[in-house]
C-alpha positions in Angstrom: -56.5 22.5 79.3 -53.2 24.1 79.7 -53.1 28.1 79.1 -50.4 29.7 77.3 -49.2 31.7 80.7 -48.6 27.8 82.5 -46.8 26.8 79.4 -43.2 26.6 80.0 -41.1 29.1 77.8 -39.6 26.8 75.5 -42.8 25.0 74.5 -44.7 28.5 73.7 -42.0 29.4 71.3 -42.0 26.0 70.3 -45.9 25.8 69.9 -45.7 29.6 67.9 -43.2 28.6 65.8 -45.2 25.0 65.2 -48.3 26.9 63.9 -46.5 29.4 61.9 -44.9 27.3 59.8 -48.6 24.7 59.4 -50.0 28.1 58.9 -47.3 28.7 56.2 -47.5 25.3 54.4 -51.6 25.5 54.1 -51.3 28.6 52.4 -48.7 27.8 49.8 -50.1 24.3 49.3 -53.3 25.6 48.7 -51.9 28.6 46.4 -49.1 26.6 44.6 -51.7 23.5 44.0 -54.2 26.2 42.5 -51.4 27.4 40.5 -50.5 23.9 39.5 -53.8 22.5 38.4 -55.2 26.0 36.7 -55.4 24.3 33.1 -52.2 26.0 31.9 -48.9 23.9 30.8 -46.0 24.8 33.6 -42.6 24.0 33.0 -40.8 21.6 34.7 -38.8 24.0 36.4 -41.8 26.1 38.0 -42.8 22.4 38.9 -40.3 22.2 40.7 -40.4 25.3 42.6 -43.2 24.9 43.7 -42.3 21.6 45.2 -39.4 23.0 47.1 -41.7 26.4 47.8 -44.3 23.9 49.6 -41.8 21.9 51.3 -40.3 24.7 52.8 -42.5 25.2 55.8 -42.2 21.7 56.6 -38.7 21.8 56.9 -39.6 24.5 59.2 -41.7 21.8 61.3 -38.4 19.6 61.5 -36.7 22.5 62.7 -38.9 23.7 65.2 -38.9 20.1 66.6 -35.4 19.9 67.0 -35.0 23.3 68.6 -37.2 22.3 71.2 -34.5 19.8 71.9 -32.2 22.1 72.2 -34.1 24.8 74.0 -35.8 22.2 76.5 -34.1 22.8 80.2 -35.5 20.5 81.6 -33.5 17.5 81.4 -36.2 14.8 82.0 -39.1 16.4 79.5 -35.9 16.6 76.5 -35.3 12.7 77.4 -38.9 12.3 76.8 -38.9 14.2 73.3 -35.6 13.0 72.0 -37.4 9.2 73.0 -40.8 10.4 71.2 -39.0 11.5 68.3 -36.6 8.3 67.8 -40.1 6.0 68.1 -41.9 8.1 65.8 -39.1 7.8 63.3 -38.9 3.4 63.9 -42.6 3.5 63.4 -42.4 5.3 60.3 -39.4 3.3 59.1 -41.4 0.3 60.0 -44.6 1.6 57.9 -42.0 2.2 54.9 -40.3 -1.1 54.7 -43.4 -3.5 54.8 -44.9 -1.2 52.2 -41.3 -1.5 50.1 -41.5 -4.9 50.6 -45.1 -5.7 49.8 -44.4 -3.8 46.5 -41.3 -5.5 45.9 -43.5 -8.9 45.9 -46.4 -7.3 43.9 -48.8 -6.9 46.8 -49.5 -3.7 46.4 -48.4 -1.1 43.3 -47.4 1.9 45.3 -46.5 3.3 48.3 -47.1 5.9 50.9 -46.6 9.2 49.4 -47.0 11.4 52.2 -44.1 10.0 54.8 -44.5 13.8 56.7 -47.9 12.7 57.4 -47.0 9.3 58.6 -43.8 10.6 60.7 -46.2 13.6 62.1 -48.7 10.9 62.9 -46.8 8.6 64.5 -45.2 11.2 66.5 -48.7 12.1 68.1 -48.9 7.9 68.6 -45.4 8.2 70.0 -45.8 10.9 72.6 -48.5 8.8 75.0 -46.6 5.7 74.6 -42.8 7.3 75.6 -45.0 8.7 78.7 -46.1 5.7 79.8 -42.7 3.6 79.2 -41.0 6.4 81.2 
């Protein structure tokens, strides 16, 4: 296992600023879903606040990942990123259109809600197989 001291720079910022802002989105998920589902009537508007309050820190996530892009100097391991990003994002797409599709012909009722979840998934699935293409 690496330790944080072999870790380049960039991916210790980047790995910080990764579990600040998973840190940040479990605590306001948990606290705006107890907030949400405490048996009082909200308003539509404080609905939606929440929603945007919640999706804040994933946002965060996004922008983390792009950074690293940016703050990666080496040019061979930002190859290798910008790669594992792009797949992760087909394989999501790819996920998202069957699903569309087997809706639109009454296979199934609904789809994925989660597509964070997916893309984050997909982008662990990614990683090994951009490696080993490389």
């Amino acid at each position: 296992m690496l330790s944080s001291k072999t870790l380049a720079p960039y991916m210790r910022r980047y790995t910080i600023r990764i579990m600040l802002f998973m840190a940040a989105y479990v605590l306001i998920l948990s606290g705006s879903l107890a907030f949400a589902n405490n048996g009082a009537e909200h308003g539509k508007a404080t609905l939606i606040g929440l929603a945007l309050i919640t999706a804040f820190p994933i946002i965060g996530v996004f922008w983390a990942i792009f950074r690293l892009l940016v703050e990666t100097d080496d040019e061979y391991q930002r190859l290798l990123f910008a790669k594992q990003t792009l797949l992760a994002t087909a394989f999501t797409l790819v996920i998202v259109t069957v699903w569309q599709f087997l809706e639109v012909y009454g296979v199934v009722t609904a789809g994925p809600q989660w597509m964070g979840v997916i893309w984050f998934a997909m982008l662990g699935l990614a990683a090994p197989i951009t490696r080993w293409k490389a």
